[in-house]
N, C-alpha and C positions, 0 to 999 in steps of 0.2 A: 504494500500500500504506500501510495505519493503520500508527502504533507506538506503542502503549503500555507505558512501562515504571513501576518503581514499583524507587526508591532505597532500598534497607538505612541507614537513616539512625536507627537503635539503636530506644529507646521515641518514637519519631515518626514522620509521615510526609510524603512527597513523591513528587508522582508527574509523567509530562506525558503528554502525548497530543500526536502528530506526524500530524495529522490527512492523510487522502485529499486533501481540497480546502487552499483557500491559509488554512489555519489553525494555529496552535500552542496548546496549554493548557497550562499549568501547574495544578496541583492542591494545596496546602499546600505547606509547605519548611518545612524544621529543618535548618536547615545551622548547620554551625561551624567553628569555625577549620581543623579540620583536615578536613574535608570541603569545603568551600566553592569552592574551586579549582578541586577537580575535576569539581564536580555544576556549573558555572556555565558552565566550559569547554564539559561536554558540552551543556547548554541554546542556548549562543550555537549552538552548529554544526547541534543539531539542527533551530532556528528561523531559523536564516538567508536560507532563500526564502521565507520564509511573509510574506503579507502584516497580517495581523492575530493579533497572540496577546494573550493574557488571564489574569490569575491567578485563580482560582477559591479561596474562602476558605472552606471549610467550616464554622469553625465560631472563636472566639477565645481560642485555648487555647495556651502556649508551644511547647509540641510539634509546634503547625501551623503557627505563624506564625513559630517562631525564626530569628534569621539575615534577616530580612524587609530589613533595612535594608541586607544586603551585598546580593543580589538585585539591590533597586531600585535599589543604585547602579551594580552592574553591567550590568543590563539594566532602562532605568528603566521601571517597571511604568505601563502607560498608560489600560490598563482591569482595572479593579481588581473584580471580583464577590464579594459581599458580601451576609449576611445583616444586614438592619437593623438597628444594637443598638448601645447607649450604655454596654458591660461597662468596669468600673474593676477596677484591680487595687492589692492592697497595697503593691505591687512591682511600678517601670513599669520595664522594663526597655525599650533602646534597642530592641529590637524591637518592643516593646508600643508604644510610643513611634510610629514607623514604620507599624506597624500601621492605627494611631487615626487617625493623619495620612493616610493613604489613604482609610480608610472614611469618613470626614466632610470629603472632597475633592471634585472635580466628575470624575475619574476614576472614583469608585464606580461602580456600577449596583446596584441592590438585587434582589436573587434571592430569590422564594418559589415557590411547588407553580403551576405550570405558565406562569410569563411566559415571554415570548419577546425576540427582541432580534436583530440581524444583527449578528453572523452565527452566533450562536450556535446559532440553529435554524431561523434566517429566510436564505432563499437569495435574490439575485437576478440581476438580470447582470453583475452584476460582481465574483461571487465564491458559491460556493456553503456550505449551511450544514456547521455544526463536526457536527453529530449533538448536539446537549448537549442537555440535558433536564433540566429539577428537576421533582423530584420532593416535594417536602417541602421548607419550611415550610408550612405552611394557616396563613396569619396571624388567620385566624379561632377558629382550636382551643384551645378552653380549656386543655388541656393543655400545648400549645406558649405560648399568654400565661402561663400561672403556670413554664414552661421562662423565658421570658426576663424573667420581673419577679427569679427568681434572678440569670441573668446580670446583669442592670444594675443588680443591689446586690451585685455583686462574688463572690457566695455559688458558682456553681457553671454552669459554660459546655456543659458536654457537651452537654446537650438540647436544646439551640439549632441544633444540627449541620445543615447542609443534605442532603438525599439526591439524588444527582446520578447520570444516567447516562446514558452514551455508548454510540449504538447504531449498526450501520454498516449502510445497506441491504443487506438479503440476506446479511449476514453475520454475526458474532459479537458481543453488543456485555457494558459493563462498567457495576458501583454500586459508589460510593464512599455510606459512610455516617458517615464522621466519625467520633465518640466517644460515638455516640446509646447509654444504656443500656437492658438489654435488658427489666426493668419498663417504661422511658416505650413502647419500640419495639409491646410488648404492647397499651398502653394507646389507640397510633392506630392499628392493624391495620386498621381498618375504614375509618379516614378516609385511607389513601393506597393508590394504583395501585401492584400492583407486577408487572411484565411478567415474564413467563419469562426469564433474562439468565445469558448465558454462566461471565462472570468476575466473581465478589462479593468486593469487600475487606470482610473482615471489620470490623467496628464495635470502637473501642477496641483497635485494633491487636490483636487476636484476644482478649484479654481474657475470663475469665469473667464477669466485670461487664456485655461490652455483646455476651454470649452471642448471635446472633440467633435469635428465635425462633422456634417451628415452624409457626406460622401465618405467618409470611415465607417461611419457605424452603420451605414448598409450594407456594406461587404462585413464589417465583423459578426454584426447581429448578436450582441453580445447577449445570453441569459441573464447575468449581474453586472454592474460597476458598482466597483467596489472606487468609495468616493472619502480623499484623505481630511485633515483633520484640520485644515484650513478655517478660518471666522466664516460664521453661519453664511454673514451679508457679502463674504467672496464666492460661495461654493456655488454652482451649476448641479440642479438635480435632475439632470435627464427626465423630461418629461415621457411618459411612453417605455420605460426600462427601467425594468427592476433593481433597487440598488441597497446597497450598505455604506451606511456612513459608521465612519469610524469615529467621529463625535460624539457617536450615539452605541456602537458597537464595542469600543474598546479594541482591544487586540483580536482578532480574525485568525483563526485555525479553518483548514480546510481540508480535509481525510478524504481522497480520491479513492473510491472501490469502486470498478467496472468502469460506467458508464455514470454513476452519480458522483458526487461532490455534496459531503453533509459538513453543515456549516455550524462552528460555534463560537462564541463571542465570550471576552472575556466579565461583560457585564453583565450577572444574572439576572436583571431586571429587563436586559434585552428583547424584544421580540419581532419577527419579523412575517406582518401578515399576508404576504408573498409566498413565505416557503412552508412546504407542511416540517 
């Protein structure tokens, strides 16, 4: 059995994947002092027979990377996935710091619209693959060049954002889409894949800024959005699509068997009259 959960860790995100085969992911982290303990505890346990785990970096923005440096000294981060990018900040914080020092390491791997890599989507005998997939960057896309000539003069990261997604055969699978805003998201509509996909984290942590658009979400047709922990008066709640807000859900556990996907929340008072 998959697990994917996705941590209540305020305007940020953090998530893993507890894959079927001998794999672990991590996906962003914003931890702090007073989360830190707890989320790293649950990491160690849930990775502990996995033979290869990976941190997945969507995109170089504090909110995904914060806390990077408690992480890696807890569990020191060994393969580090990374969009390619030289971003400076006014403000290097010990994270940022941590950050840089991974991505222009020999841990890196650099991740754009459909590489492959074992085990992330390359299976052999000695271990079968994670399901992962990118979907975006196309380093060729003029749009995505003038996205990262911003980043790497400090000016603005969101558009750089990887689009990443976890499918699980014959079953259920998930996109993460970072902090992409919902003009750039428009603007490559035509230049990326997007598969029919069970569970969509919302872009920009639900955000109306990185709203998704509706030439996306008719090709994804998502079952859920799952919608992050952004102020009431910025979140976009999909009219028409079923969703979870983590304002309201807390932490998001997701146990894939077969074909379904049962969902629990870390707030007992939760309820959601959507799903049986």
């Amino acid at each position: 059995m998959s697990v994917v959960k996705s941590f209540a860790v305020g305007a940020g995100d953090m998530c893993y994947i507890r894959h079927g085969s001998d794999n672990f992911t991590i996906i962003d982290c914003d931890l702090s002092d007073e989360n830190a303990d707890r989320i790293i505890d649950e990491l160690r346990r849930a990775s502990a027979d996995k033979g290869v785990s990976r941190f997945i970096s969507t995109h170089p923005d504090e909110d995904h990377f914060g806390g990077i440096h408690l992480l890696d000294d807890a569990m020191p981060i060994l393969n580090f996935y990374v969009v390619k990018n030289q971003a400076i900040k006014d403000v290097e914080t010990e994270s940022f710091t941590r950050y840089c020092q991974l991505r222009d390491s020999e841990k890196a791997f650099h991740i754009y619209k459909g590489c492959s890599r074992k085990w992330m989507n390359d299976k052999d005998d000695e271990r079968g693959s994670a399901g992962i997939n990118v979907l975006w960057p196309d380093l060729s896309n003029a749009y995505f060049k003038e996205a990262m000539a911003s980043c790497n003069a400090g000016e603005s990261y969101n558009n750089v954002s990887a689009v990443i997604r976890y499918s699980i055969k014959d079953g259920p699978s998930f996109l993460w889409l970072g902090d992409l805003e919902t003009e750039f998201m428009e603007s490559i509509s035509d230049s990326i894949n997007l598969p029919k996909t069970t569970v969509v984290f919302a872009a920009h942590h639900g955000r109306n800024s990185g709203k998704i658009p509706n030439s996306w979400l008719e090709k994804l047709d998502p079952q859920i959005i799952v919608i992050g922990e952004a102020p009431s008066r910025h979140l976009n709640y999909y009219t028409g699509y079923k969703t979870i807000t983590q304002n309201m859900a807390g932490d998001i556990t997701m146990h894939c068997e077969g074909n379904k996907v049962h969902f629990y929340s870390s707030n007992l008072n939760y309820w959601h009259k959507g799903l049986k």
